[in-house]
SEDRENKE-754265 format. One line per 2 residues: number of its first residue (from 1); their letters; for each residue x, y negated, z of C-alpha. Coordinates in Angstrom, 3 decimals. Each point is the difference from the previous one (the first is absolute). Layout:
! residues N
NUM = a = X/Y/Z; ...;
This chain:
! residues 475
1 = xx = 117.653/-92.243/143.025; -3.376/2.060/-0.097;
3 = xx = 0.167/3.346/-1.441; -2.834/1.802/-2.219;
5 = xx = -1.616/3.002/2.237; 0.613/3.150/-1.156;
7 = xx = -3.472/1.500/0.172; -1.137/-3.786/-2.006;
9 = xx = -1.029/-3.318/0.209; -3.162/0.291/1.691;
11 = xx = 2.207/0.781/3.191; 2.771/-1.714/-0.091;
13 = xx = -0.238/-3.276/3.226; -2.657/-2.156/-0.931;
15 = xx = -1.896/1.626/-2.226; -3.094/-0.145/1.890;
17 = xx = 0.181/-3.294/0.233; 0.155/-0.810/-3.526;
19 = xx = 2.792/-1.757/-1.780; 1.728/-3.019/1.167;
21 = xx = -1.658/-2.259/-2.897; -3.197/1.505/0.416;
23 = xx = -2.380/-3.079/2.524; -3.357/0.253/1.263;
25 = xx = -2.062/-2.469/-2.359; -2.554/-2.310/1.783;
27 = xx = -2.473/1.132/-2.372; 0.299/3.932/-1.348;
29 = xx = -2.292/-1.068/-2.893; 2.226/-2.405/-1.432;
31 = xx = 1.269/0.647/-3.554; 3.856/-0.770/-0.147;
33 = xx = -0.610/-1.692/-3.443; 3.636/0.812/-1.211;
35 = xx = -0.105/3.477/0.134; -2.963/0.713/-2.191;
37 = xx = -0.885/-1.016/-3.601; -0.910/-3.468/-1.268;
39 = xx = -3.636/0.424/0.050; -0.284/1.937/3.398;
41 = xx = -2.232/-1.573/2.410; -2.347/0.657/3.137;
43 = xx = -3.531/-1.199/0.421; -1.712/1.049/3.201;
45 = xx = 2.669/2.132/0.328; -0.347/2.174/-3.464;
47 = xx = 2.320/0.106/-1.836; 0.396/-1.283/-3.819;
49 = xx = 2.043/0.656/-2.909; -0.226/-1.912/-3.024;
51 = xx = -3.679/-1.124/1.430; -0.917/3.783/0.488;
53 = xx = -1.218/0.372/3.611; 1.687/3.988/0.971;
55 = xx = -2.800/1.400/1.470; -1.687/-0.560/-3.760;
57 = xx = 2.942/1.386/-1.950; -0.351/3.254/2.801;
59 = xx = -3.414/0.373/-0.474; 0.494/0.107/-3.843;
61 = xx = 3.633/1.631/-0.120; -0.232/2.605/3.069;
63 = xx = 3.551/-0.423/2.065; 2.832/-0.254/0.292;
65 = xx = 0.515/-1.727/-2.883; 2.338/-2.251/-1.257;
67 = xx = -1.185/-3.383/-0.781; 2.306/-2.227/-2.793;
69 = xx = -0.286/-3.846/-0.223; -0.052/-0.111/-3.892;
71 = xx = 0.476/-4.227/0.659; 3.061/0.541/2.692;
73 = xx = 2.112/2.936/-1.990; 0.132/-2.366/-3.067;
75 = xx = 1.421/-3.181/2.005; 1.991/1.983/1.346;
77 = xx = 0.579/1.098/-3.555; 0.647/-3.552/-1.469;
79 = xx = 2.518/-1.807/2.730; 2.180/2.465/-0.302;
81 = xx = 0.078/-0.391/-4.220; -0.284/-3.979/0.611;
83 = xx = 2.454/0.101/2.761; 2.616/2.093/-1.470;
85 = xx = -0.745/-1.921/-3.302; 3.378/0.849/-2.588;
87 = xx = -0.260/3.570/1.739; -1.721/3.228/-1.067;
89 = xx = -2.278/1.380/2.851; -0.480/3.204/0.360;
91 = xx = -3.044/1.426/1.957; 0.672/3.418/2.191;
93 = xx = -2.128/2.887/-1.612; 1.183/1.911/3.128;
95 = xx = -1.870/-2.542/2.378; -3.451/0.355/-1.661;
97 = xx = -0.603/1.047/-3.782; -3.353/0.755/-1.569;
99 = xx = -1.350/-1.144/-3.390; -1.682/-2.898/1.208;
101 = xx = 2.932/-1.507/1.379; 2.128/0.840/-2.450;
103 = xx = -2.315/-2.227/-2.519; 0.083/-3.011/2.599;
105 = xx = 3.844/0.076/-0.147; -0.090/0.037/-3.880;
107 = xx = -2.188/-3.030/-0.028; 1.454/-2.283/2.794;
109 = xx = 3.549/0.761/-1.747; 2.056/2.496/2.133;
111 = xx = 2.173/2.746/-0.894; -0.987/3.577/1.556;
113 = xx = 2.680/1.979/1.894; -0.993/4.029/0.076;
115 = xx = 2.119/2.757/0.862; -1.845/3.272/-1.093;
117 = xx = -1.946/1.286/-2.903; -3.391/-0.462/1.460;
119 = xx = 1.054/-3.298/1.002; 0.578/-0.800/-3.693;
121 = xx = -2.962/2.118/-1.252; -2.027/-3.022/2.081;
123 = xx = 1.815/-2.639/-1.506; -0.486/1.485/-3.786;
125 = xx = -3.907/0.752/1.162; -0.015/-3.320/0.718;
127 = xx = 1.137/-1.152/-3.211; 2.481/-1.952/2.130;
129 = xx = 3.147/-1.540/-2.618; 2.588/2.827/-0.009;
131 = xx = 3.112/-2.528/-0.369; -1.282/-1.469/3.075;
133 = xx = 0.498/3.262/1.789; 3.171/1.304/2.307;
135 = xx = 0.364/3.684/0.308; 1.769/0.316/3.355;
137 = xx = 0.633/3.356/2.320; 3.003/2.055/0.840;
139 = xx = -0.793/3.557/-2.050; -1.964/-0.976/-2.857;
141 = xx = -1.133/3.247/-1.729; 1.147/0.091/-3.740;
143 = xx = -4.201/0.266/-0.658; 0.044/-2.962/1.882;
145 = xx = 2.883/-1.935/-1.785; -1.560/1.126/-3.441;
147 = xx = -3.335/-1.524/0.785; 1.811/-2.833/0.843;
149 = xx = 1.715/-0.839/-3.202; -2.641/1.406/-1.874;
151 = xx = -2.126/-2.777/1.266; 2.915/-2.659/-0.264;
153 = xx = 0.162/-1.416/3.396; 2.108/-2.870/0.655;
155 = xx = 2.336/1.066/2.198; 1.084/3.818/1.823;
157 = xx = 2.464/-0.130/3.247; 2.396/2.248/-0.303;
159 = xx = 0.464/1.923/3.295; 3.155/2.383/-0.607;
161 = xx = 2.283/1.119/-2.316; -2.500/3.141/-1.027;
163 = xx = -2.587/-2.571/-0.447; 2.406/-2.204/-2.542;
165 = xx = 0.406/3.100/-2.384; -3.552/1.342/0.559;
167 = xx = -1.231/-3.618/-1.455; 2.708/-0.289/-2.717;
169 = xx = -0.890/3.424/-0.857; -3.890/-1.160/0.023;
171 = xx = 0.608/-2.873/-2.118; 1.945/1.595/-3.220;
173 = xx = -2.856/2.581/-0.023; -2.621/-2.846/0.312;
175 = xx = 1.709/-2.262/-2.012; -2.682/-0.317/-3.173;
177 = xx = -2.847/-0.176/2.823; 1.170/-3.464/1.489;
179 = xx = -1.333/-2.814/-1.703; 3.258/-1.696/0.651;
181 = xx = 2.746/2.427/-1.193; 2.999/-2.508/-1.037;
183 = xx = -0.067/-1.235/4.151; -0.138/3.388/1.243;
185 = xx = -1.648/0.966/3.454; 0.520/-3.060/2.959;
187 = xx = 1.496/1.184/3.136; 1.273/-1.513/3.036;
189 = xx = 2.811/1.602/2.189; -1.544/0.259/3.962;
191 = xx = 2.854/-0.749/1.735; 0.701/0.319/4.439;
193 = xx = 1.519/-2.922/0.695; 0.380/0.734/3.552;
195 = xx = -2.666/-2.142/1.904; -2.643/1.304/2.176;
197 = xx = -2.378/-2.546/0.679; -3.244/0.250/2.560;
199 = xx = -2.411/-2.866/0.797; 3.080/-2.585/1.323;
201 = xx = 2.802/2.507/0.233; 2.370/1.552/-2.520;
203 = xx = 2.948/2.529/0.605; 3.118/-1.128/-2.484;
205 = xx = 0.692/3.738/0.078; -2.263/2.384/0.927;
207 = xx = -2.030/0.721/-3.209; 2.590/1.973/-2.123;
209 = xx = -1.461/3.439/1.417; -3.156/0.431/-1.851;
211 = xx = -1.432/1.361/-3.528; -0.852/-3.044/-2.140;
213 = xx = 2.492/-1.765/-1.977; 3.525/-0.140/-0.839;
215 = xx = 2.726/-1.180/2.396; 1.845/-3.040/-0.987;
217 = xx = 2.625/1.035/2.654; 0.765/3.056/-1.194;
219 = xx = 0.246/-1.270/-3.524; -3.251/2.608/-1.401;
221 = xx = -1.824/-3.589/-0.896; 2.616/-0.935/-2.477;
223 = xx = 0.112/3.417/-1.339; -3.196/-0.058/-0.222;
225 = xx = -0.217/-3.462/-2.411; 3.096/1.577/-2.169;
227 = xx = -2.047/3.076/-0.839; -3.301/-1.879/-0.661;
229 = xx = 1.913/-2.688/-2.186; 1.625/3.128/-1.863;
231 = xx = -2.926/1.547/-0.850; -1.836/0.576/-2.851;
233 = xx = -3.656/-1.265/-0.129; 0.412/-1.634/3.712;
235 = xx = 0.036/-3.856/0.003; 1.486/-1.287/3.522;
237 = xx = -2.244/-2.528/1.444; 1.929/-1.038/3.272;
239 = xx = 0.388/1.070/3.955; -2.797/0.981/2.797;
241 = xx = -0.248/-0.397/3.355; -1.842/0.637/2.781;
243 = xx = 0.244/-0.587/3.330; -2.548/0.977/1.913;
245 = xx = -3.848/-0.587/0.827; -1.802/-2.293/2.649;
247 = xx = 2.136/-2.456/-0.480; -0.495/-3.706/1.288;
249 = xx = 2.756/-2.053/-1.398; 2.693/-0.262/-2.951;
251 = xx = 3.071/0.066/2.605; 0.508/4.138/-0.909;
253 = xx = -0.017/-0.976/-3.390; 3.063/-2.513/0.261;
255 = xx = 2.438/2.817/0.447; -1.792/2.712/-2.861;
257 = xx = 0.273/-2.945/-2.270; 3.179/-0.643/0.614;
259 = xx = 1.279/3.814/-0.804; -2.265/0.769/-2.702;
261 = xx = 0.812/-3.496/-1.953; 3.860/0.897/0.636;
263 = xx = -0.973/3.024/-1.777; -1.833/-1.778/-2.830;
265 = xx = 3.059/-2.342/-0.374; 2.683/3.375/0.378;
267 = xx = -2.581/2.508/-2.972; 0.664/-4.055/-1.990;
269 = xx = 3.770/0.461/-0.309; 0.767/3.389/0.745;
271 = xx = -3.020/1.933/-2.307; 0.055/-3.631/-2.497;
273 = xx = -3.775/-0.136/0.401; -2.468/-2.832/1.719;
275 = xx = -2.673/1.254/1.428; -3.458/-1.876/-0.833;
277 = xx = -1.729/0.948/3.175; 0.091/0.687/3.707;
279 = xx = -2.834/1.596/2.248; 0.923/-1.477/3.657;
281 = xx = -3.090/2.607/1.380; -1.624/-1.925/2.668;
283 = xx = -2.404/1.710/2.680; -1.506/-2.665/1.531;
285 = xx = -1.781/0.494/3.140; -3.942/-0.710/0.937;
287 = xx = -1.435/-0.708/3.306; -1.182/2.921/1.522;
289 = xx = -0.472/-1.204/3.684; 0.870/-3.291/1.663;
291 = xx = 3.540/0.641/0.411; 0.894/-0.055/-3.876;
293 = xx = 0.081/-3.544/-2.036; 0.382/0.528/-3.592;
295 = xx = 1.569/-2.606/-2.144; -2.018/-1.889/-3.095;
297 = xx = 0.952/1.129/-3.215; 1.577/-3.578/-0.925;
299 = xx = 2.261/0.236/3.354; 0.977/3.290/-1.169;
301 = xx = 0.753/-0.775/-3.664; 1.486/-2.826/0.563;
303 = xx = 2.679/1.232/2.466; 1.115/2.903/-2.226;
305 = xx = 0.489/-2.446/-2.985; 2.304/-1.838/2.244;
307 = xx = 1.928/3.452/0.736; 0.068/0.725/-3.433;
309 = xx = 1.392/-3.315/-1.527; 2.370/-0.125/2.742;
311 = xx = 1.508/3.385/-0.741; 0.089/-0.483/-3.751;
313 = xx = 1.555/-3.493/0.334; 3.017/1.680/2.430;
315 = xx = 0.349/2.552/-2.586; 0.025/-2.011/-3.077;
317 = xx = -2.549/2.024/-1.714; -3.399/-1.056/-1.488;
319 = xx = -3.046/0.582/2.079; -1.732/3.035/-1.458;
321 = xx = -4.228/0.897/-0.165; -0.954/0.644/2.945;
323 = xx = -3.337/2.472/1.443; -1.160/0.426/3.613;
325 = xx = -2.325/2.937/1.160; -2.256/-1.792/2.561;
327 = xx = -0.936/3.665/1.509; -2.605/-0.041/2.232;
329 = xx = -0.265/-4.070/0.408; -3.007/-0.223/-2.967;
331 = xx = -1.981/3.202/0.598; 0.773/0.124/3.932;
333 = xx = -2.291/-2.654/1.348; -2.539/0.287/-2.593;
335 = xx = -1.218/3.453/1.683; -2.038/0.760/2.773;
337 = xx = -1.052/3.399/1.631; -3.854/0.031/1.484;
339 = xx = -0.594/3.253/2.364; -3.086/0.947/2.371;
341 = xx = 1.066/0.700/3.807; -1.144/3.807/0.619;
343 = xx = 0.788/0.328/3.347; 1.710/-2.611/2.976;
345 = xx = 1.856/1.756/2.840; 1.751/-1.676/3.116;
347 = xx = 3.182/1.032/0.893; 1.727/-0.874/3.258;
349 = xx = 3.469/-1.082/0.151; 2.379/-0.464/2.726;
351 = xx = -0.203/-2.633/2.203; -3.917/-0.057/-0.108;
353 = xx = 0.161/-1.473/-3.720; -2.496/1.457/-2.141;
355 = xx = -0.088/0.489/-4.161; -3.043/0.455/-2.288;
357 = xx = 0.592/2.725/-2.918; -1.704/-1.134/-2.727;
359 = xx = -0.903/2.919/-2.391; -0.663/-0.718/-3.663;
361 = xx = -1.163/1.833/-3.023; 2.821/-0.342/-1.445;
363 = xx = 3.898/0.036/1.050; 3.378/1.709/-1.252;
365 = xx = -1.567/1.093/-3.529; -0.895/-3.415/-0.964;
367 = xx = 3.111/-1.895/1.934; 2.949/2.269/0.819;
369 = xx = 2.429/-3.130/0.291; -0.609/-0.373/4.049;
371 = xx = 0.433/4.115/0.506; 2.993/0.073/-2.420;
373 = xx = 2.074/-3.751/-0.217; -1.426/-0.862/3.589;
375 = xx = -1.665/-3.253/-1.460; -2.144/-1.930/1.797;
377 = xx = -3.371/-1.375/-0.950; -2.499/-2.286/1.438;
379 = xx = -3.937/0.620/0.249; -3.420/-2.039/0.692;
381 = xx = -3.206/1.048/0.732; -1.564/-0.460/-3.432;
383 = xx = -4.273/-0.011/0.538; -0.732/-1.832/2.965;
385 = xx = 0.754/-2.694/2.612; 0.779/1.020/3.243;
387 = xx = -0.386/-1.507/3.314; 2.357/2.674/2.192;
389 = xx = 3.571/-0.921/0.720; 3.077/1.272/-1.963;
391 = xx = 1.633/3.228/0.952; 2.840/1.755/-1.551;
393 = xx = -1.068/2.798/-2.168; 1.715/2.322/-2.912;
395 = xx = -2.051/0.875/-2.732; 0.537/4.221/-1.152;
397 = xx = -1.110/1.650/-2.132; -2.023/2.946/-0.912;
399 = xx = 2.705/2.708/-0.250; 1.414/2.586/1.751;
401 = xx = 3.334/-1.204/0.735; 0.838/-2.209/3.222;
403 = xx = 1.658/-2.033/-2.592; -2.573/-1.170/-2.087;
405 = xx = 0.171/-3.752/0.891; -1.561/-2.530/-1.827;
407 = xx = 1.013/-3.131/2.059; 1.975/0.706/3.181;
409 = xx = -0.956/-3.108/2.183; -2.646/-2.718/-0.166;
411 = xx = -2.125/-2.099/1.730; -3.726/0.745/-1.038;
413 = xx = -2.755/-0.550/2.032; -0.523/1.851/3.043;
415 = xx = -3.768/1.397/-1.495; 1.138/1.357/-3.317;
417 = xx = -2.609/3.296/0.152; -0.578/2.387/-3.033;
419 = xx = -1.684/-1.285/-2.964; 2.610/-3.367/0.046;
421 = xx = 1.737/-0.657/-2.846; 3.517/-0.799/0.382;
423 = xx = 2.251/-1.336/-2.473; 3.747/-0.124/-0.869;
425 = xx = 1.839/-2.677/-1.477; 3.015/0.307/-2.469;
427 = xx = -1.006/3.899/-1.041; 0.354/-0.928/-4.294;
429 = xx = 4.371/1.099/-0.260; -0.074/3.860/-0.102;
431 = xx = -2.827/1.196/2.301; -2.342/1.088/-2.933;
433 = xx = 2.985/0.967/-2.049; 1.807/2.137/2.570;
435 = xx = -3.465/1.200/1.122; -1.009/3.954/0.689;
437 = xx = -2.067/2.327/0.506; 0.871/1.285/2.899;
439 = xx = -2.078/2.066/2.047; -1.875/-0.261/-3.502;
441 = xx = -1.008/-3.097/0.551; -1.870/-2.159/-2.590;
443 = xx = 2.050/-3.160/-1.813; -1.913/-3.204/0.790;
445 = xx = -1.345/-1.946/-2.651; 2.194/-3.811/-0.753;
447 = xx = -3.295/-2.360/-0.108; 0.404/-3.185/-2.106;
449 = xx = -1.038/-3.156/1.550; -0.495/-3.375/-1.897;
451 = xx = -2.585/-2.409/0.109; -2.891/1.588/2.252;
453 = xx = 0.476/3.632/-2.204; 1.735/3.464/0.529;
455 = xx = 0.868/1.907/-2.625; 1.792/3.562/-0.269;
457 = xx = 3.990/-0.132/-0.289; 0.598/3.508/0.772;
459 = xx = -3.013/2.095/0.956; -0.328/2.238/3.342;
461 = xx = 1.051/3.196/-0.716; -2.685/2.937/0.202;
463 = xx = 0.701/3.472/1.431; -0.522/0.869/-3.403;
465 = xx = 3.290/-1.578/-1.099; 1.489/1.538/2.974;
467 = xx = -0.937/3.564/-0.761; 0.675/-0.478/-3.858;
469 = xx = 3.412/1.426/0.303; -0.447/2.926/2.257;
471 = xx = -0.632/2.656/-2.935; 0.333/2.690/2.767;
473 = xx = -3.970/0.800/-0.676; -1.544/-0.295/-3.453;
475 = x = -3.599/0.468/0.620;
């Protein structure tokens, strides 16, 4: 069995040749249609998204910049309410959350998952339906929980037993300020059932060891439901669970279901209560190179339906509400990342191979997920045809850590020089929101394509904004 390095991946065996899935293409310009957005297409090589030719959107933008197909984020949007019709969808705030957004998800009919105050100070900005909203998050700051009632949002997911009597707590204080009083504040119980689950894998035991959620095992998740049934002002709205994230099929969910419905059925006749609802998570995956092959929505929905109505029938129990949190499957895809090549460097490997360094204006400030998760990402030269053969290349980026990786290996023609634009597929789940400024770097701007037209999602940050904290000189 292969072993990680110790010193890293980029020298364990075979790393300089790339990774086992990775082929030469015949042609380097080719667009490998299923990893971008809907409306993503070349034309003499240029590349297009939603009928906005890059090199225009650079010219008017600056780079990097993040470019969002407006058209492809609310398809996305749509099959997964259509698909998982019966269901109530929530959309990850964590992925990608800004006002804009936010207002699309309000009117194509999703719910909004956010787990922090400024994620729910977007959705309220937004004027996005409160009882539409789940709080989520594992330490939930009483200012936070306060807001949160205040505001009435649907539902809060209780983390811990602090959390339980920090929000009953909340809610008697708050009671006069919910619009809703007699039901008292919804919560659902997060619950471990046990089940790690990555891309086609899950581990039956292996996920009891971490900080989210309450172990059905131990017998904390029942515990949990007794005190939220018991008190005051708290109105028990079922079980969650979640699995995992990058996830390609339903088979992990077979065995969660299983445990967290035999819960449901034991909180039924040991606590006397039915629960209305259960979130099954979800996490589904996107395809971020041409090794990964997501699942449609409908394959998806419909095999955890089946999991569901199987488990309820063996239990004798009715089939409760259910809500899936499609993660990074909506925004993921929808999002590309547009940088200009700086510099181009050969390096020689062994064995007389050689690799092209690729040196962008961008890097681990705007996408941290290859430096910190290892991810891997694809890339295409984005402004021009080109004649020269393909050669393996990683793209870097601008700062000063040998780390900062945007895309580890890819074939791109052998004559990308500086003043190429280069673009990255798949870059809309939590690059702009885990995004730094490291080095003091400036934020990118997230460009809004649709119909021929940019317009401003987020604007670039200015040094201004960068220096409008440091109070360390006054004049």
């Amino acid at each position: 069995m292969p072993t990680a390095h110790p010193s890293g991946w980029a020298h364990a065996d075979g790393a300089l040749r790339g990774p086992h899935w990775l082929r030469e293409p015949e042609d380097p310009n080719a667009l490998v249609a299923h990893l971008w957005s809907r409306t993503a297409a070349k034309s003499d090589g240029v590349l297009g998204v939603g009928g906005v030719p890059l090199p225009e959107l650079v010219r008017e933008h600056g780079s990097p910049a993040y470019v969002l197909d407006e058209d492809d984020f609310r398809a996305r949007a749509r099959a997964f309410r259509d698909a998982f019709a019966g269901y109530e969808v929530f959309y990850a705030g964590k992925a990608f959350l800004c006002t804009t957004v936010a207002r699309w998800l309000a009117e194509d009919g999703l719910s909004l998952d956010v787990c922090s105050g400024g994620e729910l100070g977007v959705a309220e900005r937004a004027g996005f339906p409160m009882e539409r909203v789940g709080f989520h998050g594992n330490n939930k700051t009483p200012a936070e929980l306060e807001r949160a009632v205040a505001l009435g949002v649907g539902r809060v997911i209780v983390d811990s037993f602090d959390e339980i009597e920090r929000l009953a707590d909340v809610a008697s204080r708050l009671a006069d300020a919910r619009t809703s009083t007699t039901e008292g504040v919804g919560v659902m119980v997060r619950v471990t059932a046990g089940v790690e689950a990555h891309t086609h894998e899950y581990i039956a035991t292996a996920h009891e060891d971490q900080k989210f959620g309450f172990s059905i095992a131990s017998g904390d998740a029942l515990d949990a439901v007794r005190r939220v049934h018991a008190a005051p002002g708290l109105r028990l709205l079922g079980l969650h669970s979640h699995i995992g994230s990058q996830i390609f099929d339903t088979s992990g969910f077979e065995v969660a279901a299983r445990r967290v419905l035999a819960l449901h059925a034991r909180v039924r006749d040991e606590v006397g209560v039915e629960m209305p609802e259960m979130d099954l998570g979800g996490g589904f995956g996107i395809a971020y190179t041409t090794q990964d092959d997501p699942a449609e929505p409908e394959v998806l929905a419909s095999g955890m339906s089946a999991i569901v109505a199987h488990e309820c029938r063996a239990l004798g129990i009715a089939e409760p509400r259910l809500s899936i949190e499609p993660g990074r499957a909506i925004v993921g895809p929808s999002m590309c990342t547009v940088y200009e090549v700086g510099t181009v460097k050969e390096v020689a490997l062994d064995g007389g191979a050689r690799r092209s360094y690729v040196s962008v204006d961008g890097g681990m400030s705007d996408n941290i997920r290859t430096a910190l998760y290892d991810a891997d990402y694809s890339a295409t030269l984005a402004s021009r045809a080109s004649q020269a053969p393909a050669s393996l290349t990683r793209v870097v980026g601008k700062h000063c850590e040998a780390g900062d990786i945007v895309v580890k290996d890819e074939f791109l023609p052998g004559d990308v020089r500086p003043g190429d634009l280069v673009a990255v597929p798949g870059t809309g789940a939590y690059c702009r929101s885990m995004a730094s400024n490291y080095n003091h770097a400036l934020r990118p701007p997230v460009i809004g394509v649709r119909d021929g037209k940019t317009f401003t999602v987020l604007r670039r940050e200015t040094e201004a904004d960068l220096l409008a904290t440091d109070v360390g000189v006054t004049s």
